[in-house]
DSSP file (Angstrom, degrees, kcal/mol; ACC not computed):
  #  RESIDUE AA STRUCTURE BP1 BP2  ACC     N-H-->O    O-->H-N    N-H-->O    O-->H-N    TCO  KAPPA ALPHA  PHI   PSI    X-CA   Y-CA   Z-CA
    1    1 A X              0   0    0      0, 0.0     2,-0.4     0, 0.0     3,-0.1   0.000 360.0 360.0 360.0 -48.2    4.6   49.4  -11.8
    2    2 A X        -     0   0    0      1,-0.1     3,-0.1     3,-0.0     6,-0.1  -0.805 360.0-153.1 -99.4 159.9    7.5   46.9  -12.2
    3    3 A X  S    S+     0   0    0     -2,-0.4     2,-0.4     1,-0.2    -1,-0.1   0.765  75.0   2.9 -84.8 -35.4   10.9   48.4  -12.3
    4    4 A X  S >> S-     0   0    0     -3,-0.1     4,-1.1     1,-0.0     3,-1.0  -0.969  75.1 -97.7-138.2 157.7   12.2   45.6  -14.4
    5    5 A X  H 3> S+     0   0    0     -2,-0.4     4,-1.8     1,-0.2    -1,-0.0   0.856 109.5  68.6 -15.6 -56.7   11.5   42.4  -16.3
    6    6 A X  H 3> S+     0   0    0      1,-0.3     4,-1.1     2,-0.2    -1,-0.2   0.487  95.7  39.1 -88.4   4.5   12.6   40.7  -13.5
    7    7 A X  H <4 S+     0   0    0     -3,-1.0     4,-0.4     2,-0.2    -1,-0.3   0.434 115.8  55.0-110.6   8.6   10.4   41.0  -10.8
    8    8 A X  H  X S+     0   0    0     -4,-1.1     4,-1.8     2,-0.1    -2,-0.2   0.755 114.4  40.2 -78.0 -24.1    7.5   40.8  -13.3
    9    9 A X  H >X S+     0   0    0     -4,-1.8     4,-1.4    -5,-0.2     3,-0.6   0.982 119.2  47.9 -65.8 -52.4    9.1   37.3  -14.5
   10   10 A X  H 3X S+     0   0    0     -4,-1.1     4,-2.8     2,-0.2    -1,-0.2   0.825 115.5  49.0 -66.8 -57.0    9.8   36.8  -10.3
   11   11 A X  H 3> S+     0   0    0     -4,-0.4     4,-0.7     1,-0.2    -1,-0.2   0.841 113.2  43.6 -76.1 -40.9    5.8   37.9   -9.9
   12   12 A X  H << S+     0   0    0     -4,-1.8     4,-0.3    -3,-0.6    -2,-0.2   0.392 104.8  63.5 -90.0  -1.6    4.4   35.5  -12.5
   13   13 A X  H  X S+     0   0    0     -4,-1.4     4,-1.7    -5,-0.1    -2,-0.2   0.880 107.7  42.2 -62.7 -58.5    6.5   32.7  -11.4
   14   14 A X  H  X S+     0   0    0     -4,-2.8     4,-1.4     2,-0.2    -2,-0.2   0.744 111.3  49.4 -78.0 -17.4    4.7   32.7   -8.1
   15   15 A X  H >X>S+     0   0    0     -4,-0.7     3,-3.3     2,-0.1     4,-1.8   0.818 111.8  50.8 -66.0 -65.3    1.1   33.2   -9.0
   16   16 A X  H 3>5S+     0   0    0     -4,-0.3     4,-0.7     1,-0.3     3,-0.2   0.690 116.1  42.3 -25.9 -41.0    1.6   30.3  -11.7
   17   17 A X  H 3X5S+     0   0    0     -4,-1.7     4,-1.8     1,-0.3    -1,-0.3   0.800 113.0  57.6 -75.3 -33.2    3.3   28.1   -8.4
   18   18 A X  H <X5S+     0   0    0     -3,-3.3     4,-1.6    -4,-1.4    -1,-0.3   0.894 112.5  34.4 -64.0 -48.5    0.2   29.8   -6.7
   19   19 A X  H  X5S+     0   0    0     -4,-1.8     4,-1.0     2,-0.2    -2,-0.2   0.702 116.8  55.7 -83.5 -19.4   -2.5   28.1   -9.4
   20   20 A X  H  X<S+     0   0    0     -5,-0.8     4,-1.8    -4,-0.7    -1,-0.2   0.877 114.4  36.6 -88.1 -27.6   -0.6   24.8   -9.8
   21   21 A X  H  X S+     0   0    0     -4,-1.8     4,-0.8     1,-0.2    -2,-0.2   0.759 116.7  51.4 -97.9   2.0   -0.6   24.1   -6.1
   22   22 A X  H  X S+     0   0    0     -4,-1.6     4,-0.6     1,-0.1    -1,-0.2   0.679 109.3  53.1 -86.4 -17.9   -4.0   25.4   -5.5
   23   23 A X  H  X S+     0   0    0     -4,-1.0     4,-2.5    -5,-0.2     3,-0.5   0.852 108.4  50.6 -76.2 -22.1   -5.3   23.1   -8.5
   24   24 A X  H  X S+     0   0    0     -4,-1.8     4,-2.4     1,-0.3    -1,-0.2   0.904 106.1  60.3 -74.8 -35.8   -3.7   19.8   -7.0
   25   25 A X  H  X S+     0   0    0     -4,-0.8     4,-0.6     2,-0.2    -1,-0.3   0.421 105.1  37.9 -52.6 -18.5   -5.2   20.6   -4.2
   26   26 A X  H  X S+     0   0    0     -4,-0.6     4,-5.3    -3,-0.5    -2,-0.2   0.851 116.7  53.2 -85.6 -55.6   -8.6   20.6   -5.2
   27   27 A X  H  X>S+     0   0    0     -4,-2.5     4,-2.7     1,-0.2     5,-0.9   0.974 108.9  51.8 -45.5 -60.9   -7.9   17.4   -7.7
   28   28 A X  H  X5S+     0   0    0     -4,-2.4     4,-2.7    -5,-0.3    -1,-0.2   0.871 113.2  44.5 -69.6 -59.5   -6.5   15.8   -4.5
   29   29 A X  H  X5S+     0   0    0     -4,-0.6     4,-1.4     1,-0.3    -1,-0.2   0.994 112.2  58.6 -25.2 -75.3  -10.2   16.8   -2.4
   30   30 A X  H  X5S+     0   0    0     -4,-5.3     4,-1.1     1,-0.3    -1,-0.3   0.823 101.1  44.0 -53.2 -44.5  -11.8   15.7   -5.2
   31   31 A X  H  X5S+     0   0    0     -4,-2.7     4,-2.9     3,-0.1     5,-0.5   0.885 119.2  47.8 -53.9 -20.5  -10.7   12.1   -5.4
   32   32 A X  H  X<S+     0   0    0     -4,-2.7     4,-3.6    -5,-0.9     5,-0.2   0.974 108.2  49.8 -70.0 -49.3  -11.2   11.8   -1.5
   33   33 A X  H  < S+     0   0    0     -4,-1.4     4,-0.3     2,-0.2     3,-0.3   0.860 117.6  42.7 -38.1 -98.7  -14.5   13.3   -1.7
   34   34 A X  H >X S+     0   0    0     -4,-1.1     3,-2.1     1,-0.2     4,-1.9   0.743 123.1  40.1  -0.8 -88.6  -15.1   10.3   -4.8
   35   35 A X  H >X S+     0   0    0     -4,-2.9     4,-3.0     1,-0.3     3,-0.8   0.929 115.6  50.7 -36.7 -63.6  -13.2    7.5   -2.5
   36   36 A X  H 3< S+     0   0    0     -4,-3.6    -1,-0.3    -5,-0.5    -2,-0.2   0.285 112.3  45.4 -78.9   6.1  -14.9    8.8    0.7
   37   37 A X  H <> S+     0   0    0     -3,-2.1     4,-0.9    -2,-0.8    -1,-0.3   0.486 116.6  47.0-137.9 -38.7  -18.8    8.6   -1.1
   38   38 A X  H XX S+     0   0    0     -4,-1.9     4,-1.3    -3,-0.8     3,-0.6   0.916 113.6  52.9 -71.5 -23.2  -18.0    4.9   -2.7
   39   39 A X  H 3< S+     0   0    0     -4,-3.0    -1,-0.2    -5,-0.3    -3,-0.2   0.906 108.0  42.5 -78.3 -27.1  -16.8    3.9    0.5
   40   40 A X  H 34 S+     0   0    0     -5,-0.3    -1,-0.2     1,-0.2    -2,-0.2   0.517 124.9  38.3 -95.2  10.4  -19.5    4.9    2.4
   41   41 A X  H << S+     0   0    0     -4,-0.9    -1,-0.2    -3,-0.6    -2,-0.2   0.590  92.4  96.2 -98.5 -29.1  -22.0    3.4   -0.1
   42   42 A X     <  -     0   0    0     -4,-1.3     2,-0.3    -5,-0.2    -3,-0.0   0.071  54.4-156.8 -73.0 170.9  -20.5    0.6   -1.3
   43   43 A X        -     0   0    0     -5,-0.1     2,-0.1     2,-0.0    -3,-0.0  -0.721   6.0-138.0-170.4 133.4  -21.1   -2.6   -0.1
   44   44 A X        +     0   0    0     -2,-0.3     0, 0.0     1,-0.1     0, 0.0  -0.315  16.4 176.4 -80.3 136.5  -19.2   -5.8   -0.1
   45   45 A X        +     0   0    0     -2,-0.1     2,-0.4     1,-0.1    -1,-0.1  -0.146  38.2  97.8-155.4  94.7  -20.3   -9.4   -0.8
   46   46 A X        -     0   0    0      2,-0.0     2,-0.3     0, 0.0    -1,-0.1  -0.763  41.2-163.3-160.3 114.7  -18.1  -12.0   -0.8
   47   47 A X        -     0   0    0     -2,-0.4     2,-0.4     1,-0.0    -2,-0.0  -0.682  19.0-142.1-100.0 155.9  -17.1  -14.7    1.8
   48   48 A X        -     0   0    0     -2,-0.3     2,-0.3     2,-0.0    -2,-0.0  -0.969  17.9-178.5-115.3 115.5  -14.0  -16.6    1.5
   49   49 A X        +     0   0    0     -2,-0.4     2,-0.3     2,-0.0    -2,-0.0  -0.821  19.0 122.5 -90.2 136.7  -13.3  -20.3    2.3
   50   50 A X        -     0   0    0     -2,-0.3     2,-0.3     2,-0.0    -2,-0.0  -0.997  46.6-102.6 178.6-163.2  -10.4  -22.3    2.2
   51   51 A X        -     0   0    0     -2,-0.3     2,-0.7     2,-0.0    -2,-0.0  -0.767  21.9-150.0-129.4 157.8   -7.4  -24.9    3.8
   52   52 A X        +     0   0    0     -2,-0.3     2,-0.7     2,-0.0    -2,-0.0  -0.956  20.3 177.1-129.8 122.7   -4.1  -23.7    4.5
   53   53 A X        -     0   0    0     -2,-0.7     2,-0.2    22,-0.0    22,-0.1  -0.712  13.0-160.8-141.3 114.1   -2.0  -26.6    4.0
   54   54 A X        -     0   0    0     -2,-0.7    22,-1.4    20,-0.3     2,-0.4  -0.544  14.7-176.6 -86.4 148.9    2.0  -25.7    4.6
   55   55 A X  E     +a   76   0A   0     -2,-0.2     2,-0.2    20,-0.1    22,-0.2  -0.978  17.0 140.1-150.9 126.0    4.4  -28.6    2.8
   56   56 A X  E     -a   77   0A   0     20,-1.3    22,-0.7    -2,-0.4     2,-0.2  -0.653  37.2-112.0-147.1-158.6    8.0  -28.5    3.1
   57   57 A X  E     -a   78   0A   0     -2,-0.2     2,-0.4    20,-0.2    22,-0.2  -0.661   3.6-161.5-178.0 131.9   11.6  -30.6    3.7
   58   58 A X  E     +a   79   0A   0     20,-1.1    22,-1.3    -2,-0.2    -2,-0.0  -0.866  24.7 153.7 -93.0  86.6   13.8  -30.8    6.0
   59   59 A X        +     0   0    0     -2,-0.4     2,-0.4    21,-0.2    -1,-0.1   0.688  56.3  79.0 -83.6  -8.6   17.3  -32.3    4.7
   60   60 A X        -     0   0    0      2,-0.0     2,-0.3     1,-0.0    -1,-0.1  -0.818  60.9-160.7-113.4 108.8   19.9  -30.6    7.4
   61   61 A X        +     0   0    0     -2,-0.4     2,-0.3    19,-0.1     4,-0.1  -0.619  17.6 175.6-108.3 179.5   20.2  -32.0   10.8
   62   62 A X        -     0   0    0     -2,-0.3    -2,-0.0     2,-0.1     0, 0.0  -0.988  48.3 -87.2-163.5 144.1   21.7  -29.9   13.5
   63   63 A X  S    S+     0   0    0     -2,-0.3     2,-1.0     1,-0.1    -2,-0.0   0.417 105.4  69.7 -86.2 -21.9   22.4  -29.7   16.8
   64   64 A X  S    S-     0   0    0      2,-0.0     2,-0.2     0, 0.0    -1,-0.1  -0.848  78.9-151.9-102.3  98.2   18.8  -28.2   18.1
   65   65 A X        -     0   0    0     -2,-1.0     2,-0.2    -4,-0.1    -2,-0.1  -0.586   8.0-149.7 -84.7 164.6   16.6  -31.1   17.7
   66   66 A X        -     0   0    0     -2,-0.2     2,-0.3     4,-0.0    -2,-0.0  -0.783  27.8-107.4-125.3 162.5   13.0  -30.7   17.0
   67   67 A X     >  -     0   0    0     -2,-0.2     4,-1.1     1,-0.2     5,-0.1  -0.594  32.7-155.3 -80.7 141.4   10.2  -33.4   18.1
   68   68 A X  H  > S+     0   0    0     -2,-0.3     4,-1.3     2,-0.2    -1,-0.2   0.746  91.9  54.5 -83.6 -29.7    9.5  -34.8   14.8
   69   69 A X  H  > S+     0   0    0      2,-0.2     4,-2.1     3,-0.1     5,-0.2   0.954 110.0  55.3 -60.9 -40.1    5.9  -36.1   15.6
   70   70 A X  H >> S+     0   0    0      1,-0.2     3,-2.7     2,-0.2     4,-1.1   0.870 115.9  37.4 -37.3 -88.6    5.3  -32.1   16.8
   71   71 A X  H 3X S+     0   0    0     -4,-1.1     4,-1.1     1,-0.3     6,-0.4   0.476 115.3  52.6 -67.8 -26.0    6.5  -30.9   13.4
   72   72 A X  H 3< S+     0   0    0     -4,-1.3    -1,-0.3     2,-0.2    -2,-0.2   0.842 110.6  44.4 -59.6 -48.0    4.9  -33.6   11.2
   73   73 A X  H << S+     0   0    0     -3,-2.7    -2,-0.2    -4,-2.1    -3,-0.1   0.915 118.3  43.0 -97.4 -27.2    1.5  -33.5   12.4
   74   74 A X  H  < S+     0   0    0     -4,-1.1     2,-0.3    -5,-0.2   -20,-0.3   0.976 128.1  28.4 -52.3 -70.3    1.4  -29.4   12.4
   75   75 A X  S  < S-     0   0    0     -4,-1.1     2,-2.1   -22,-0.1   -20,-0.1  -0.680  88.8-121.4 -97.3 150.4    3.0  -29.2    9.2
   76   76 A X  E     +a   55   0A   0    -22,-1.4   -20,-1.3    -2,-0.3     2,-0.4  -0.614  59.9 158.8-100.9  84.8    2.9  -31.8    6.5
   77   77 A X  E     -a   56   0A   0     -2,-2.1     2,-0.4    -6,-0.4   -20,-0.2  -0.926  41.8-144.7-120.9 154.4    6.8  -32.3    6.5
   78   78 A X  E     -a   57   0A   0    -22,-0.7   -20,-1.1    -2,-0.4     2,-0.6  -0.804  14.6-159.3 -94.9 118.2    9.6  -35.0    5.4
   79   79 A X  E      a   58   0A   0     -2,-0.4   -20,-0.1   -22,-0.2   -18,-0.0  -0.927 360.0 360.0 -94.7 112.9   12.6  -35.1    7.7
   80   80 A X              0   0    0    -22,-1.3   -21,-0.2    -2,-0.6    -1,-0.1   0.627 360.0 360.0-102.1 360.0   15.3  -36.7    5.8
């Protein structure tokens, strides 16, 4: 049937390529399928509270001043 070695080596290269990429493919279904069945099951419970409180210093003054009260009372910062 084959004339040489190399188109049976040539012929059983691409099935193998054929089984590897059909098998990744499946794996790869099968986690979504898995993701896609906890997600639509799952259920969350957990509220979150909390303060955001930014703290910095400024030592570098420069030619664009900023209102200092502005920036003080938004942010808790020290102009030196």
């Amino acid at each position: 049937m084959f004339k040489n070695f190399l188109q049976l080596f040539k012929v059983l290269k691409l099935a193998g390529q054929i089984i590897y990429t059909s098998l990744l493919l499946m794996i790869d279904y099968l986690i979504f399928y898995i993701l896609d069945l906890i997600r639509r099951h799952g259920r969350i419970d957990a509220f979150y509270t909390g303060k955001h409180k930014l703290e910095g210093t400024i030592q570098h003054k420069s030619t664009f001043q900023l209102d200092n009260k502005q920036l003080t009372t938004l942010f808790s910062l020290k102009i030196v």
